[in-house]
N, C-alpha and C positions, 0 to 999 in steps of 0.2 A: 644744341644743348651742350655746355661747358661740364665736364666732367673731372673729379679729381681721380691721381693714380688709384686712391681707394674704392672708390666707388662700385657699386653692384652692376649698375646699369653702364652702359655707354651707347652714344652715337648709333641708330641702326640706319642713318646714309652715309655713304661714302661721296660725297661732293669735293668741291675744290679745296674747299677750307677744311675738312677731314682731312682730305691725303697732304697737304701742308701740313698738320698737327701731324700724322702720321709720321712723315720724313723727318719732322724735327725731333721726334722722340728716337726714329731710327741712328741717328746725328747725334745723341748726346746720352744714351742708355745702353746698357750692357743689356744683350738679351739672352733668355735660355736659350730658344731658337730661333733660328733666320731660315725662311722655307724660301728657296728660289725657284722658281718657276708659279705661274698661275693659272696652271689649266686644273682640271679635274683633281688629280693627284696632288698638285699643290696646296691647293685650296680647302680643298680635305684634309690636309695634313696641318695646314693654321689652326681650321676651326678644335679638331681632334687635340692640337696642343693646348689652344685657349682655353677649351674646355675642361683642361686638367691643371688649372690654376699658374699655367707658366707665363713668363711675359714673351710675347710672341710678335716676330714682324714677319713680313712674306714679301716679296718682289717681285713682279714682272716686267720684262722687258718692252712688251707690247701690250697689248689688249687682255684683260683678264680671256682665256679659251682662243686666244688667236689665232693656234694651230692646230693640233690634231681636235682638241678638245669641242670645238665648233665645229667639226667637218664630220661624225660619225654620220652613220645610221638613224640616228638618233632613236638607237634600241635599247632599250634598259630590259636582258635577256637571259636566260640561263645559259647561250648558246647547243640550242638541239645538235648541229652536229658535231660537236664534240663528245655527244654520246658513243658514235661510232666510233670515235676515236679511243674508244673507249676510258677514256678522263671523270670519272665521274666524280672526282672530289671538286673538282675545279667546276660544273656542273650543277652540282648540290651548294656548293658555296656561292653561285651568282645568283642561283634561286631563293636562297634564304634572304641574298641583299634586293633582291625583288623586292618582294612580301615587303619587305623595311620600307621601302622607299615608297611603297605605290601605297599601304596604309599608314604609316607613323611618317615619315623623315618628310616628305613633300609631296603630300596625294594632289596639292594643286597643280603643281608641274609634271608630275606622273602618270602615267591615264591607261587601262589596258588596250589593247590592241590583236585585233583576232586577224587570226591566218591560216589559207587553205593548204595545203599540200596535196596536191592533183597525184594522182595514181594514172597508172600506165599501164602496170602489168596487173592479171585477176589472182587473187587468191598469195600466192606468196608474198608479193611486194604490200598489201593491203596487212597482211600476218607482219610482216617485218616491221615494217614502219609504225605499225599500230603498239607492238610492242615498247619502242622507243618512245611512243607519245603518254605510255603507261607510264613505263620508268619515269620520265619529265615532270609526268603527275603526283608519282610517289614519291620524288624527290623535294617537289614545292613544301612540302609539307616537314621536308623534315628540319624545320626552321623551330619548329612549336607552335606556329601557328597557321592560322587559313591561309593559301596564298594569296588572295584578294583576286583569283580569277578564277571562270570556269574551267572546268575538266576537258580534254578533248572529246571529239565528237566521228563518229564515219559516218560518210555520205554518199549517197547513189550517187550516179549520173545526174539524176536528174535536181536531184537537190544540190546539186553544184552548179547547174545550167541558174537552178533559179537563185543564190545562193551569189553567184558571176554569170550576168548573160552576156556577160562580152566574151565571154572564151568558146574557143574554136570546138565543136561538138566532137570532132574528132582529136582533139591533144587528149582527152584523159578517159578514163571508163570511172571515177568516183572519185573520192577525194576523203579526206582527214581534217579535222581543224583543231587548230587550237591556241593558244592565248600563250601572249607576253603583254611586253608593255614598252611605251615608246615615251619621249621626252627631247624639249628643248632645250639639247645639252649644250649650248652660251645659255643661255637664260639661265639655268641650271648653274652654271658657275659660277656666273655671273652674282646669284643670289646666294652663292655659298661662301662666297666672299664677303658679300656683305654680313653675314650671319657670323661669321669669324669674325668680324671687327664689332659685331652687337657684341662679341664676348671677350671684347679688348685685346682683343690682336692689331697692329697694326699696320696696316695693308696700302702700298702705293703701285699702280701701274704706271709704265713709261720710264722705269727706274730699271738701267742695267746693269748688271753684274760684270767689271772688265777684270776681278782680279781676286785672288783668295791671299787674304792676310795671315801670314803666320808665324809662330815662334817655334821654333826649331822644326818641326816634323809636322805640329799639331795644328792646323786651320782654327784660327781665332776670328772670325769674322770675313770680310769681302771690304774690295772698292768696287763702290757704286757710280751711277752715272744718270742723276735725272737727266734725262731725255729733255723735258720738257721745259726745263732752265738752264741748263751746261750745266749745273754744276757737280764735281766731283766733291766725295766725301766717303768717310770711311762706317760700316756699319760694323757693330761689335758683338761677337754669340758666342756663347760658351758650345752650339751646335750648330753646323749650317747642316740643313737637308736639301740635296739636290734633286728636287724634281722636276726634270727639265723634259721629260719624254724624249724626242726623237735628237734633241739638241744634248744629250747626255753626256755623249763622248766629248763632244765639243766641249763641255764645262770641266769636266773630269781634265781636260788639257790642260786648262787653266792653273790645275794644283801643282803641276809637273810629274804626277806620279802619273802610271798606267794604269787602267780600270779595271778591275775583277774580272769584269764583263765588258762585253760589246752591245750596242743596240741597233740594229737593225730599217732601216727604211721602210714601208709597202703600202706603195700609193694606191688608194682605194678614189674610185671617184663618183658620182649620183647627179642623178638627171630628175627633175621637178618636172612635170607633169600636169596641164590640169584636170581634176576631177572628170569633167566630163566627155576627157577624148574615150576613158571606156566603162563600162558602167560594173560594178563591183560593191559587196555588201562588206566586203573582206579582205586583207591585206595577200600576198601569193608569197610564199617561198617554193624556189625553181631547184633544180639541180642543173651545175653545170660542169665540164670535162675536169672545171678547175677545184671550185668549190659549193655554195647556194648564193643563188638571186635573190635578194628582195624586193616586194613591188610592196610599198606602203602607204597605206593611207598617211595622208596631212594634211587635215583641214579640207580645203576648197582645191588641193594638188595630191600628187602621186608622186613620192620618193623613188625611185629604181636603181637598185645599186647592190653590191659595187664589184670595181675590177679587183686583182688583188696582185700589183707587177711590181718587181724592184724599182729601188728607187735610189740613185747618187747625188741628185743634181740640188739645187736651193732649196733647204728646208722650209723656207717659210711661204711661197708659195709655187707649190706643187702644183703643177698646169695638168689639163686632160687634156685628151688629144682630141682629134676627129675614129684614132682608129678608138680608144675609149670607147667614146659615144655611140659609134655604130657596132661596139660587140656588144653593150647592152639592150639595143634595140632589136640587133639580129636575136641576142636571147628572147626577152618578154615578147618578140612578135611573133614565137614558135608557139605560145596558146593563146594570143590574138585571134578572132576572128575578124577583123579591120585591123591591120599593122600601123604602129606609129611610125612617124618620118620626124627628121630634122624638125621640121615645121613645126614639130607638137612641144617641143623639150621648150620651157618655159625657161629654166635655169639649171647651170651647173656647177658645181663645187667637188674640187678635190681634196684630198688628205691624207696624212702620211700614220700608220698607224706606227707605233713603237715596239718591234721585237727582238726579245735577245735574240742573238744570234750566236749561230754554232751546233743547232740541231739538224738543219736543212738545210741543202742549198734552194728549195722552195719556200718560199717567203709564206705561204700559206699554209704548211705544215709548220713552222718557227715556232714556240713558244708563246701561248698567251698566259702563261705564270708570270708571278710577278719576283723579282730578288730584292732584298737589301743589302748591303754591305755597307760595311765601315771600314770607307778604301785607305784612307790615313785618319790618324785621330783626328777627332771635332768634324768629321764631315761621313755622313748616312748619303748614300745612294740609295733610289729608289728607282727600279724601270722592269718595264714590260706592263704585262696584268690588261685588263679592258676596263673599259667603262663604267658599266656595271658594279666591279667589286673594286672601286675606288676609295671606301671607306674600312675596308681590309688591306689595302694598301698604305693609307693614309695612318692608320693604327700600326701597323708592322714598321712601320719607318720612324714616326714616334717613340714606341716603345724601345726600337733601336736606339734614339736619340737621347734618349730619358736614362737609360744602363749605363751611358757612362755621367750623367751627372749626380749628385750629391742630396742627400736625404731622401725622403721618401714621397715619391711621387704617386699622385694618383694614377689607377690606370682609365684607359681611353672608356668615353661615355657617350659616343657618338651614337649607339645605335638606338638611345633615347632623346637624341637632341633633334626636333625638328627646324627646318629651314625657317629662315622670315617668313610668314603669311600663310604658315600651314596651319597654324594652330586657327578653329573655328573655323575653318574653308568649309568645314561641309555646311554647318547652322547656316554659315553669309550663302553657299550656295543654295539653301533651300529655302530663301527668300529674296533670291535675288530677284522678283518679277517686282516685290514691293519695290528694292532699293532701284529698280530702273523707272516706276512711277515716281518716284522721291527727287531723282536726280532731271527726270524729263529726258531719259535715254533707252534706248531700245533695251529690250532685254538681253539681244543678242550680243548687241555688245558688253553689257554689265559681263555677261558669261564668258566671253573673249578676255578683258580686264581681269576675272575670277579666275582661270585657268593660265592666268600668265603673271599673277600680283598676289592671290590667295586675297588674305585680307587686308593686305597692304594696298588695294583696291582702294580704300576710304582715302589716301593720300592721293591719289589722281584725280578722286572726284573732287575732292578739295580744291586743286588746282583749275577744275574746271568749271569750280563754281566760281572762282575768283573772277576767272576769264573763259567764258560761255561759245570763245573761237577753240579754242583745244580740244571740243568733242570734237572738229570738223574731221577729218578722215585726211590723210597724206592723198594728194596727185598722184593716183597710175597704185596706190599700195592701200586699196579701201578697208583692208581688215585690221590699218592702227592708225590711232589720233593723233593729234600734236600736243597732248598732253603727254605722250609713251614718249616724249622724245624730250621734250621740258623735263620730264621725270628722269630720264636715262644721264642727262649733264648734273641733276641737280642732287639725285640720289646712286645713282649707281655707276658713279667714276666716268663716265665717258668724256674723255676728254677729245674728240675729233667723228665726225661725219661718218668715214667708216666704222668707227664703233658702234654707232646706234644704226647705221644702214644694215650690216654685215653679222651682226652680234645681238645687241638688246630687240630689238626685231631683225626678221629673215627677210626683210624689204629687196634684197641686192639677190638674191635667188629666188624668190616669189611674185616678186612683180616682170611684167612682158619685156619693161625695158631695163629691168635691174636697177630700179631707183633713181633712173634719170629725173623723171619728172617728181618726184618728190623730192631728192637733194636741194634745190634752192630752198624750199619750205622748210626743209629739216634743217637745216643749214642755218637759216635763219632765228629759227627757234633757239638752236643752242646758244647762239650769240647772244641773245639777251638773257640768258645764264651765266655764261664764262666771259661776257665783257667783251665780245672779239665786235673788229672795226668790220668797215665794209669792204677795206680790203680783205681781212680774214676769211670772212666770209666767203669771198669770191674764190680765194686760194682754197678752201676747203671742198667746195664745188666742184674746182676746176680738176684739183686731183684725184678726187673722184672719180669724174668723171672720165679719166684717163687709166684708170685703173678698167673700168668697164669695158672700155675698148679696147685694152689690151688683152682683157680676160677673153671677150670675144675672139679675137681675131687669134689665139692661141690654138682655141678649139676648134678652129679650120687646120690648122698645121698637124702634119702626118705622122709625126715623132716625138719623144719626149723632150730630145735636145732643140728642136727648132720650136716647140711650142714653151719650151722656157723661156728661150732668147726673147719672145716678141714679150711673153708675160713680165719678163723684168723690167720691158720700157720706160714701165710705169712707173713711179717713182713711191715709196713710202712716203706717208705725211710727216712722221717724223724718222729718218733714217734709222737705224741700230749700226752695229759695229760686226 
């Protein structure tokens, strides 16, 4: 749909021909802002500026959530222990961004998630902790409204046997429960991106940043570097905001000046699991020497994570080791009754979180606050903060941005904007048995579609009413279609194999063989999207497929430096700089 600069509506896919239009308006328009980076905090920060009438572009270098943003938890949390820590502002403010996210901003991609906390000791530690699950509760609320989860809960023994019967009779004497909420944080970006350009931002992946333009002191703009054509060209902003997470320092180099701040490395890494090596109604948080374990439900697998070690070496992919994976099993197998082995760990993935640095030399004590500064004029830094409170970040950095420009701008209105496909997700989910008779598809899956599309769902059935092969299911990755992959080239910027294997689906860490056998089929599909030959194809496969094996054969090696070496074998699909 062709749009004028006037217009109310715009484009809500981002395909080949968007991010063309995209790049050519980056190319020949002055912009309020220019957001670089595309993970969480970037992407937040497009839609937060769109949505306050500026003209807005955004950049990344690789894949919308390529790095840290794709590699969490995938917890949307108030963080419990940083109650201990005693932080309770920082606390109460990722709680309030709960409540947002999980009823108004995107309840299709947000979802609760219950978790036990085993007890050890009688009477004091059940007093202590119980207290902490109060405050957590009293805090949900002080947003103004419900939290959209239940209250915690204490539990005998035995209601925790029946509750988890896979846990060893002797790890606990009872237990605590209680509620957050989890998310697919690519998917999650991924549609937040898109939601930023429904409100005329304009947004290109595979587009790098090699250089900041400027007049005397003041950063007027960048050179840019589509990846995906050679070509260099200059993009022009009255603000560039750097939100680059763990790549921060690196960018801040670019300016020539020295950064306010430092940001910090700390490679966390998770082990996938499936459902039924243990059986469990509920997700585990562990205590460990360092900090807490998570064991999380996901779908038809179990998340277990994470480690929390410095980190020096290539930001963009953080390898785990062998000793990684077996401190996490050594943990979770201490309230096992049947210990996991190697054998069980279905997939792994590591990631580098972003902390200032300078409070600790413990990376797990560092700072999860977030800073702005405006290190030279025309250019906002944005770094540290979680997950979770990305759209208080994305506002703080904004509103930075906005102070030094000219007349009067709205302020940020994000906490009433919901994503693409939230609006009517509940009505579409409580008829989804009909729309699955309608379409001639299981229910189950309509609900899989509803909980990862909201109601931009109609757009994939569309696709598969065209062409009735797209329900079939991917090779070796049964829980997505080859319509989610046709959709992910045609709607949501993917332009390469690893996007949609690694990113728009969790194919590359879900399935046994990390997407082997579905690559050629996925592969395939996008090609008659984006026009690529059969050599393409075959190169998009191949590297792939060498990415896999390098990934593997990392996480045999003992160290952090020798499981880098072998992970870098692999080659990017498209290089960076």
């Amino acid at each position: 749909m062709a749009t004028s600069p006037t217009s109310v509506s715009h484009p809500t896919k981002i395909g080949p021909e968007e991010r063309a239009a995209a790049i050519e308006t980056l190319k020949t328009k002055e912009l309020d802002i220019l957001v670089v980076g595309g993970g969480i905090v970037g992407t937040g920060s497009a839609l937060d500026a769109a949505t306050r009438g500026l003209r807005v572009g955004m950049v990344e270098a690789r894949d919308w959530a390529s790095g840290t943003s794709s590699r969490s938890s995938k917890l949307v949390h108030g963080g419990i222990r940083y109650l201990e820590q005693l932080d309770f502002r920082l606390v109460r403010e990722a709680l309030t961004e709960r409540g947002l996210l999980l009823q108004r901003i995107a309840p299709h991609l947000v979802k609760p998630v219950r978790f036990l906390y085993p007890l050890n000791k009688r009477v004091f530690e059940r007093v202590y902790i119980g207290a902490g699950m109060l405050l957590y509760d009293i805090f949900s609320y002080s947003g103004g409204r419900p939290p959209g989860v239940p209250h915690h809960r204490h539990l005998s023994r035995k209601q925790v046997q029946q509750l988890m019967p896979s846990l060893a009779k002797d790890a606990l004497i009872g237990g605590i429960t209680y509620y957050d909420a989890q998310v697919d944080d690519a998917r999650y970006v991924a549609s937040l991106a898109r939601t930023a350009a429904s409100y005329g931002a304009h947004v290109a992946s595979r587009v790098q940043v090699e250089g900041f333009l400027k007049v005397g002191q003041r950063v007027v703009g960048v050179k840019a570097h589509d990846l995906e054509t050679g070509e260099k060209f200059e993009i022009k902003a009255k603000q560039v905001v750097n939100a680059t997470g763990v790549w921060t320092d690196d960018t801040q180099a670019m300016v020539g000046e020295r950064g306010q701040f430092k940001v910090r490395a700390s490679k966390g890494i998770h082990l996938v699991v499936p459902r039924d090596r243990f059986q469990g109604k509920s997700g585990l948080i562990l205590r460990t020497e360092k900090s807490v374990l998570f064991v999380i439900p996901w779908g038809r697998h179990w998340l277990i994570g994470t480690t929390d070690t410095d980190w020096h070496l290539d930001k963009a992919h953080p390898a785990a080791t062998a000793a990684d994976i077996d401190y996490l099993l050594a943990h979770v197998n201490k309230v096992l009754a049947v210990p996991l082995t190697r054998e069980d760990v279905e997939g792994v993935y590591a990631g580098l979180r972003p902390l200032l640095a300078g409070e600790s030399e413990q990376t797990s004590k560092l700072s999860r606050e977030h800073l702005v500064a405006h290190s030279v004029p025309g250019l906002v830094v944005i770094a540290g903060g979680k997950w979770t409170t990305y759209r208080i970040m994305a506002k703080d950095a904004i509103d930075a941005a906005v102070s030094a420009l000219d007349g009067k701008i709205s302020p940020s209105v994000t906490q009433d904007i919901g994503l693409l496909g939230a609006e009517g997700y509940q009505a579409a989910w409580n008829k989804r048995s009909k729309i699955a008779r309608k379409f001639g598809v299981h229910t189950v899956r309509i609900e899989h579609l509803l909980n990862r599309y909201g109601t931009l769902t109609d757009e994939l059935l569309d696709l598969i009413l065209a062409d009735p092969t797209l329900a079939e299911p991917l090779p070796g990755a049964d829980d997505y279609i080859g319509a989610e992959v046709v959709y992910a080239a045609s709607h949501e910027s993917a332009l390469h194999l690893d996007d949609v294997l690694a990113r728009r689906t969790r194919i590359s860490i879900e399935a046994w063989d990390r997407g082997v056998s579905a690559a050629p089929v996925a592969a395939a599909l996008m090609g008659g999207v984006l026009g690529w030959d059969q050599e393409t194809i075959d190169h998009e496969v191949a590297v792939y497929l060498e990415r896999v094996t390098a990934e593997r054969a990392s996480q045999e090696q003992p160290d952090d430096e020798s499981a880098e070496r072998i992970r870098l074998e692999a080659p990017d699909i498209v290089p960076t700089n």
